[in-house]
N, C-alpha and C positions, 0 to 999 in steps of 0.2 A: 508431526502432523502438518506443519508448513508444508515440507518438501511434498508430502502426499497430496496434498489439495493443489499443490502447483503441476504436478506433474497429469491430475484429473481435469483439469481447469487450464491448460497451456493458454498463458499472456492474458489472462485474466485476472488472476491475482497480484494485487500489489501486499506485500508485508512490510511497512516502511522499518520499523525493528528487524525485520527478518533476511536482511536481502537477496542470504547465501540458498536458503532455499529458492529460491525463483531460478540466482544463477545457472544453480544446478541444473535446475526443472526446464527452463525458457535458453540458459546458455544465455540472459542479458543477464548484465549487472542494472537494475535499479536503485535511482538516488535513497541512501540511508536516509533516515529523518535526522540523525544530527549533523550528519556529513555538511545537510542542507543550512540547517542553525549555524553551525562553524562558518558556512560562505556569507550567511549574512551578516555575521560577525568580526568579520575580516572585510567588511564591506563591498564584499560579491553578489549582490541582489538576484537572485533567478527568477526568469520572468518564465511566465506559465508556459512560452512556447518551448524553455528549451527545459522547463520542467516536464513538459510530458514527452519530451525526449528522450527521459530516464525513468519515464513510469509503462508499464505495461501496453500496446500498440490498441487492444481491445479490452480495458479494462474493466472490468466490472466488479470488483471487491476490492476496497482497503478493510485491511486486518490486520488488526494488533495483538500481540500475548495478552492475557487474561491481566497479567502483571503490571504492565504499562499502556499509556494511552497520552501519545504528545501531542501538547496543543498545535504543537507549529506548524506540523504539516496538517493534520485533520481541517486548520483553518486554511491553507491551500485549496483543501483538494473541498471544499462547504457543499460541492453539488453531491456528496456522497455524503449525505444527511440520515440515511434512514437507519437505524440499527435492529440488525435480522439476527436469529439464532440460526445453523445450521449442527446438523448433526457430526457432521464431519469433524467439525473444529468444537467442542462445548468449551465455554467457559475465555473461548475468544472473543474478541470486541470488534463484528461483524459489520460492515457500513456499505451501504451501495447507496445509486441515486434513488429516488423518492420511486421512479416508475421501472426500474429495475425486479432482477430475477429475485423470488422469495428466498 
């Protein structure tokens, strides 16, 4: 379902859990969400500019599996506050900015 919504949605979706589908879909590698926890635990801090380095160029969706939902990035990325259902993905844990697409 990742890979489908990345390839309808090219560099709009970010899947922080997902990120082999985007590779796929966009051909970038976007930052994993624990890849990210690992660097700041190694004392790598990533600052927001070279965080959207590695997140989608025109992003408009973070989404997580139905199964997980990490704090660490979601409090990165906090202007992507609103949670929306799409039909595409049920039972995904849908987030865009507050004045973003339904």
């Amino acid at each position: 379902m990742a890979y489908q919504f990345s390839l309808e949605n090219p560099e709009k979706a970010y899947f922080p859990w997902n990120p082999l589908a985007t590779l796929m879909s966009d051909n970038r590698y976007y930052v994993f969400d624990y890849g990210a926890v690992d660097l700041f635990m190694a004392g790598d801090f990533i600052s927001d500019q070279r965080l959207r380095q590695y997140t989608p160029a025109d992003m408009q969706y973070v989404i997580y599996p139905a199964y997980w939902e990490s704090e660490s990035m979601h409090r990165r990325l906090s202007n992507y506050s609103r949670r929306v259902a799409l039909p595409q993905l049920p039972g995904w844990n849908v987030y865009v900015r507050p004045e973003g697409p339904p």
